[in-house]
N, C-alpha and C positions, 0 to 999 in steps of 0.2 A: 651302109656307110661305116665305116673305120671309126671307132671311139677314139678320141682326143683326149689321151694323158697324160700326163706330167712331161713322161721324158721329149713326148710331142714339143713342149713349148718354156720347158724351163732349161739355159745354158747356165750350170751353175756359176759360174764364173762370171758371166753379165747381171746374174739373178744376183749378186753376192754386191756386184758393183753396186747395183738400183737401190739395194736395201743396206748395208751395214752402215754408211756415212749417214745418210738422209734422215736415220733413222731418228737420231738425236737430237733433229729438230721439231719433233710430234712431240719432245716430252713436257709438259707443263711445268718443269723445273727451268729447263730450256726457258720456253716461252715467256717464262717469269722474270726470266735475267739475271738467276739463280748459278746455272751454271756456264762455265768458260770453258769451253773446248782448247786444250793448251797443247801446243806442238812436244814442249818438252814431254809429258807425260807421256803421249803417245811411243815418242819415240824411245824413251826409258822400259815400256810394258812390250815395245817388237824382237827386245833380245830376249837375252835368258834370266832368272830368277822369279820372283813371287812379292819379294816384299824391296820399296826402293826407299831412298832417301831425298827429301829435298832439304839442303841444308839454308838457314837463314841467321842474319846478326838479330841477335834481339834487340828489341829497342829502347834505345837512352831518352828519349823525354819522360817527362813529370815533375821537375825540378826548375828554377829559376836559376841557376848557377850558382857556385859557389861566391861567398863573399871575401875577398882576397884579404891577407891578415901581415901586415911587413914584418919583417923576420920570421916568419914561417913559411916551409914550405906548402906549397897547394898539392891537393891530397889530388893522384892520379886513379881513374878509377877505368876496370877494365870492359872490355867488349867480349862480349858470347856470345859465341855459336852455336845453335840448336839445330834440331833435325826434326822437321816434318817426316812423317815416315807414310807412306801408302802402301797397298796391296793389290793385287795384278786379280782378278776375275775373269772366270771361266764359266760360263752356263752355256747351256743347250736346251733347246728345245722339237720335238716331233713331230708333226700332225701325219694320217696316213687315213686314205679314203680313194675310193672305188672311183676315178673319174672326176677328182678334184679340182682339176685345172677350169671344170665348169662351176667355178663355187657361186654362183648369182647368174639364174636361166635367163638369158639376153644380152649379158654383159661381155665384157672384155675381162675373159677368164684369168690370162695375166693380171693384167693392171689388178682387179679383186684381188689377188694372191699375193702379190708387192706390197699393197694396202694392209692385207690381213700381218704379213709378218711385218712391218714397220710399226705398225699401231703396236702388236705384241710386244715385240722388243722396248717400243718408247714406255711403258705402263712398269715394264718390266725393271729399267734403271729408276723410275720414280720409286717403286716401291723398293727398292737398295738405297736408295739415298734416306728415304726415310726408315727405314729399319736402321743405319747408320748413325739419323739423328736420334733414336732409341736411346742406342747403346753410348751417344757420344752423351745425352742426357745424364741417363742414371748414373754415367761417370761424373760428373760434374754435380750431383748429389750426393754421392758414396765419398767421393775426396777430393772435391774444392769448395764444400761446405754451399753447395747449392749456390753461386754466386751469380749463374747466369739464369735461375729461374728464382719467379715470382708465383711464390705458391701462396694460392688464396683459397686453394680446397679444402682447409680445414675451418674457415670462418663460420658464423652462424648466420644460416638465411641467405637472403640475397646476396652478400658477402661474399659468399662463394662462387658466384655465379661470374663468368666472365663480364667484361663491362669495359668502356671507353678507359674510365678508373683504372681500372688494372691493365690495362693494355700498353697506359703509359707509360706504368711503373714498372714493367715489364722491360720497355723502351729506355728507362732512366738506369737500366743496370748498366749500361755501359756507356754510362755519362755522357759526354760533349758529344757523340756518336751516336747518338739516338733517333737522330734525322736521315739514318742510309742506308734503312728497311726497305725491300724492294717488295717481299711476298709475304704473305701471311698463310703457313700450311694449318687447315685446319678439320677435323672429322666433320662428315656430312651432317652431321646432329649437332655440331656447332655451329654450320652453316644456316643452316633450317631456324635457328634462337635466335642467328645475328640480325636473320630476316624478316622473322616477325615484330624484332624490335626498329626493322626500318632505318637498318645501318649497314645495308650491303646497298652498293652501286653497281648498276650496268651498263655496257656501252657496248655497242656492235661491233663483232669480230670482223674486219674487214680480210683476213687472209682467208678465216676456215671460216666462215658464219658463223652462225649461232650469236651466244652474247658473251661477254667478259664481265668477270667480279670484280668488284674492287673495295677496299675495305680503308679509310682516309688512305686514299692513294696507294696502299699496296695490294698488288694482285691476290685472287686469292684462288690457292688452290687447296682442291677439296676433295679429299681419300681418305677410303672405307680403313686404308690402311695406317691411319698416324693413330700413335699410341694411346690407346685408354685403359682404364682399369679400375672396378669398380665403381663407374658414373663417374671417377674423376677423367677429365682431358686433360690432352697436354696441347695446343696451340701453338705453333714455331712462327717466330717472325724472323725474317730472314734477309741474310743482307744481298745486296749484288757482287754478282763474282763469287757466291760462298764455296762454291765446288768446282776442282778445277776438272774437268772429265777427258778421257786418253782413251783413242782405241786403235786395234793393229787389225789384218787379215795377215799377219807375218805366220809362218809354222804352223798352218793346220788351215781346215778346211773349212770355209765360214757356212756356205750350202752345198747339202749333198743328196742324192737320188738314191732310192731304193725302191728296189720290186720284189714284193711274196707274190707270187703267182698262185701256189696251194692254198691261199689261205683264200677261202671262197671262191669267188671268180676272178679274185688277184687283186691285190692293197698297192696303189703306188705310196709310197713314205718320201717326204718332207724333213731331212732334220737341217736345223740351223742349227749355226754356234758362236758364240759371242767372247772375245776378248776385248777387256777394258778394263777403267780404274776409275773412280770417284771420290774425290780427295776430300774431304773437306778442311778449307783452309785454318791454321791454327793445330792441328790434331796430329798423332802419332799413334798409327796403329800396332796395337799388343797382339801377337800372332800365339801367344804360350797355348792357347787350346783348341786350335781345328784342327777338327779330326779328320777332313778329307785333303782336297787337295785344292779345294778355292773353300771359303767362307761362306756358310750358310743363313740364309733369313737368321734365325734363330741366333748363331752367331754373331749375328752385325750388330743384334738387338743388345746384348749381353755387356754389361759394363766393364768388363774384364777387357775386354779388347781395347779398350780405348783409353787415351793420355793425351790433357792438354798440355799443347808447347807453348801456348800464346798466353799474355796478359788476358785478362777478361774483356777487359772493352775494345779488343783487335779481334776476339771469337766473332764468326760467320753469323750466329746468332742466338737469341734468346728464348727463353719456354716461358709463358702459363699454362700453369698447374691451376684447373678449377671446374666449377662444375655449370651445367647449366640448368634454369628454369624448368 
């Protein structure tokens, strides 16, 4: 019998269909209600450039109006336009193996294999959005005087430990707006504290199984990868709609086949490729130091990159800063 390999059952271009859109509904940012999939983006990231504009009027509330004064004139006051600014993302990824098309003996080799690269890619934009809330952080530390984080990591004792207490206050940095947290992104060590203090909620995932968190009503998502550093965490509560997410199969080639034949009894190779953008709303991205040609983890993490365009209490969301038990 004939071995069954890749080029056997992968058409890239159907393989490309099944997986690049679909994809972006496996990702727990997604599922949170976190992110917006937004037609303009997409379509801004399928021409040509790297880095785009979304221009916005800032906004005139906070005031009760002027008090009118007779014989004087009423003081005219103007309107501004700011620029959200984003960045176009490039990644790729390989897998390459002897007979791969059989990845799970019994199964429906495709379907395994649309699975395998959909799950990859959805895990893949989670951890870019949070390396993004990183660097969107320690910008909002560095120079705007930390207004959207509640740091409680330097208290003494239990003090520092996250807490309903500080979660609020967390909540209350952006005043009348404090009720339109959707998610709470938090490291698995802070999930494990919230647990045994008997303040996580579960409720059954009625699409993928399993169970759902929830933490007073915000979803909670939980990865190895949100920021920590030296026992302190950093906790994101976060709002709906925070990120607006784009992507194209425009000018390049999203899956493609390869065959080494020499290299042992012969490697079939799997590479994907991914264009897209993850905005998050409020922010302008600072492009002065990547060095390649899309932005790196490390990059996105880096405060330098990033500049808020928004008031504080219009940002997507907020940090505790703190430690646990």
């Amino acid at each position: 019998m004939a071995e069954t390999r890749l080029t056997n059952v992968v058409v890239p271009r159907v393989f490309s269909a099944a997986t690049v859109e679909p994809t972006i509904y496996r990702s727990e940012f997604y599922r949170s209600g976190i992110i917006d999939i937004d037609a303009e983006v997409s379509n801004l990231i399928s021409g040509g450039g790297k880095i785009y504009d979304l221009p916005f009027w800032q906004d005139v509330s906070g005031t009760s109006g002027d008090a009118p004064v007779e014989g004087s004139d009423q003081t005219v006051n103007n309107l501004a336009q700011l620029q959200q600014v984003f960045r176009k993302h490039t990644r790729t990824k390989a897998w390459g193996q002897n007979d791969l098309s059989k990845v799970q003996s019994g199964s429906n080799g495709i379907s395994a294999l649309e699975n395998m690269v959909m799950d990859y890619w959805a895990q893949a934009y989670d951890i870019i959005a949070l390396k993004s809330m990183q660097g969107i952080t320690l910008d909002n530390i560095d120079n705007d005087s930390g207004d959207l984080v509640n740091d409680v990591s330097g208290n003494a004792g239990s003090a520092a430990y996250i807490s309903a207490e500080a979660i609020i206050d967390a909540k209350a940095l952006i005043s009348e707006n404090q009720e339109t947290f959707a998610a709470i992104g938090m490291h698995p060590s802070v999930y494990a504290y919230l647990k045994k203090l008997d303040l996580i909620d579960t409720v059954p995932d009625s699409q993928q199984g399993g169970r759902l968190s929830f933490y007073e009503g915000m979803r909670v998502i939980q990865s190895r990868n949100v920021y920590t550093s030296g026992g302190v965490y950093y906790t994101y509560l976060v709002k709906s709609n925070a990120i607006k997410f784009g992507t194209t199969l425009a000018n390049y080639i999203p899956t493609e086949l390869n065959r080494e034949p020499l290299d042992g009894y012969g490697i079939d190779q799997l590479i994907t490729r991914r264009t897209f953008a993850l905005h998050f709303v409020g922010t302008a991205w600072v492009d002065g130091s990547v060095a390649g040609t899309t932005p790196t983890d490390v990059e996105l993490a880096a405060a330098a990159q990033w500049n808020r365009v928004f008031d504080a209490e219009n940002m997507p969301f907020v940090v505790l800063k703190h430690k646990i038990g």
